[in-house]
N, C-alpha and C positions, 0 to 999 in steps of 0.2 A: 969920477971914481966909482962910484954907486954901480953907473951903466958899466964898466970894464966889471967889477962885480957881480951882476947881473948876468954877462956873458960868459964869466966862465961858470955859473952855476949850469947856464942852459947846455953849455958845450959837456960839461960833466953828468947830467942827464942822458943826453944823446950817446955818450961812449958807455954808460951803464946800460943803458936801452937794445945798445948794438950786440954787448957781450952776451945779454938773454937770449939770445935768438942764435948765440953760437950752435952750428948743423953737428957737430960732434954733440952736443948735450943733448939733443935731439935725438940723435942715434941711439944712443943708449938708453931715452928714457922710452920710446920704443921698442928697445930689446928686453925690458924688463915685462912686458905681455906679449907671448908667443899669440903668429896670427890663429884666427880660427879654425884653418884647416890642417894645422901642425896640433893642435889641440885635439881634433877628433884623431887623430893618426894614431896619439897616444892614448885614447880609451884603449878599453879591450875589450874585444870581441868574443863573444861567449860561444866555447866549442858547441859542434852540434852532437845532439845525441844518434850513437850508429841505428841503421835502418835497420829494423828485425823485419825477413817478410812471414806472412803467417800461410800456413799451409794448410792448404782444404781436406777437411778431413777426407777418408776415400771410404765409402764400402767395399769390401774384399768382395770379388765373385770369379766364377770361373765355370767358362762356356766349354766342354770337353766331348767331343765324339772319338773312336776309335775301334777300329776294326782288325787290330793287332790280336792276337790270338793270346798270348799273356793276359790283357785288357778285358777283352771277351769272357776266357772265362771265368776270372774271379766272380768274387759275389757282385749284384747291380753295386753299382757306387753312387750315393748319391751328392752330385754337385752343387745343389743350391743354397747351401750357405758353407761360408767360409767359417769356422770356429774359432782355430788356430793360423798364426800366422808367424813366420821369425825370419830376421836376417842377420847372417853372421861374417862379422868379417875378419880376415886373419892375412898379418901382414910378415913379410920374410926377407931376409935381407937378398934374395934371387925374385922373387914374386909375389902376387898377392891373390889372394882369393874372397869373393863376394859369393856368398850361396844365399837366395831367399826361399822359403819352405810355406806349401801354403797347405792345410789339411782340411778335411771335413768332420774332425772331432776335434774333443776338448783334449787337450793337454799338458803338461808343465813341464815335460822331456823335450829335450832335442828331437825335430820332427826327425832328423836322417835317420837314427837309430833307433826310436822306440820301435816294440814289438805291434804289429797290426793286428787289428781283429778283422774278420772278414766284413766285407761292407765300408771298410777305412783305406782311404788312400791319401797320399800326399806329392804333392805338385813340387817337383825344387827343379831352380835354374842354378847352374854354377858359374862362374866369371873368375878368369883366369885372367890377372892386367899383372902390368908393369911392379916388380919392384918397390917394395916401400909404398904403394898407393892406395887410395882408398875409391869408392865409386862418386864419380861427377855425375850428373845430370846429363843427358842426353841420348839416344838411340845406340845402341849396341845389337849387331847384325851377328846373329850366331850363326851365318854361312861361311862367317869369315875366319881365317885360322893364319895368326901369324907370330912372329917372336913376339909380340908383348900380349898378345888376346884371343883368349881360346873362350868359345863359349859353350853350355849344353844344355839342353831341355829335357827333363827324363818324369817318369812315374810312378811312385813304387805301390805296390798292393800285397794286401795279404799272401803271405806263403813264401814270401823272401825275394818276390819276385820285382824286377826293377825293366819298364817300359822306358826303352832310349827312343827320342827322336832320331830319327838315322839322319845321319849328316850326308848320307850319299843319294836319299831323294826325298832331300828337303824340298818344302815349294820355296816358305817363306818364314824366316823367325826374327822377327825381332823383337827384342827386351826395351823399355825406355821408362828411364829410371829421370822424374820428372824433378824428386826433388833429394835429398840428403841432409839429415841433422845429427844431432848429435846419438836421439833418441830412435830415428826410425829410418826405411829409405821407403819413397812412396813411388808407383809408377804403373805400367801398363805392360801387358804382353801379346803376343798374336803369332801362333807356331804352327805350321802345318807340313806335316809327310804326307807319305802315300795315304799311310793306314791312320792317321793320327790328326786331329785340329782341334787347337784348343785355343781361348782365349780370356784375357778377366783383365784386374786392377789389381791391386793391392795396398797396401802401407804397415808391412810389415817392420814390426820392434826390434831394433838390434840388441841379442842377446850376448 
């Protein structure tokens, strides 16, 4: 009696023994800690901050010869240093226009219109683009003339008098306009006619 008592204690052991090890209990008590790389999945990720790039400052200068007789005979001009500088831009539901002005006085007027004193002149390029646009970054060939982009080099001096680069014997003009912000456009030029070459930098402040 004792031993038939005995064996069903062990047999009832053994069916308790078997039920702990049920693979459903398992499962679940494995579902309750996600693996480790479902874990990092859900950190978060910390956005990056956007890239500013930073722009070299430029000294304005400008390398100018001319043998145009407008040119000639005003007063000498002197080129070695840039004073004022501006670029303006003005946008229209048919086109848009980029004009940069580079002078050799001081002044706090719109270079295209103030009145000049003898010995004063100022340098402007104009840019005729697309529509709603503003200037990108890149070389612009004022040889070229087409529906979206006209471009021009001109001079004006004392006495009302305005020095065009002739577009009909140009060598070589190109404008490149290296960077664009909010505040300025910075970039290079290099123009030559028959009677005319001129060259320099810039980083002229949008007014």
């Amino acid at each position: 009696m004792i031993s038939k008592i005995l064996l069903l204690s062990i047999f009832s052991i053994a069916i308790i023994s078997g039920c702990s090890g049920d693979p459903d209990q398992e499962v679940v008590a494995e579902s309750d800690t996600p693996p480790v790389e479902e874990a990092m999945i859900e950190e978060s990720v910390p956005e990056e901050a956007p890239v500013e790039v930073e722009v070299p400052a430029v000294d304005a200068n400008v390398t100018l010869e001319s043998t145009n007789g407008a040119y000639t005979d005003a007063e000498a001009i002197d080129w070695s240093t840039i004073v004022t500088q501006q670029a303006k831009v003005l946008v229209f539901s048919d086109h848009s226009i980029c004009t940069i002005l580079l002078a050799n006085f001081e002044t706090g007027e719109y270079l295209k219109d103030v009145d000049l004193e003898p010995g004063q002149a100022v340098v402007y390029f104009t840019l005729n683009q697309p529509a709603e646009s503003v200037p990108v970054a890149g070389v612009y060939d004022l040889t070229v003339s087409d529906m979206e982009f006209t471009g021009s080099a001109s001079i004006r001096v004392a006495g009302g008098t305005t020095v065009m680069i002739s577009t009909s014997t140009i060598i070589a003009a190109e404008l490149e306009i290296a960077y664009v912000t909010s505040e300025a456009v910075t970039g290079s030029f290099a123009v030559q006619d028959r009677w005319t070459e001129m060259s320099g930098e810039f980083q002229a402040p949008i007014i």
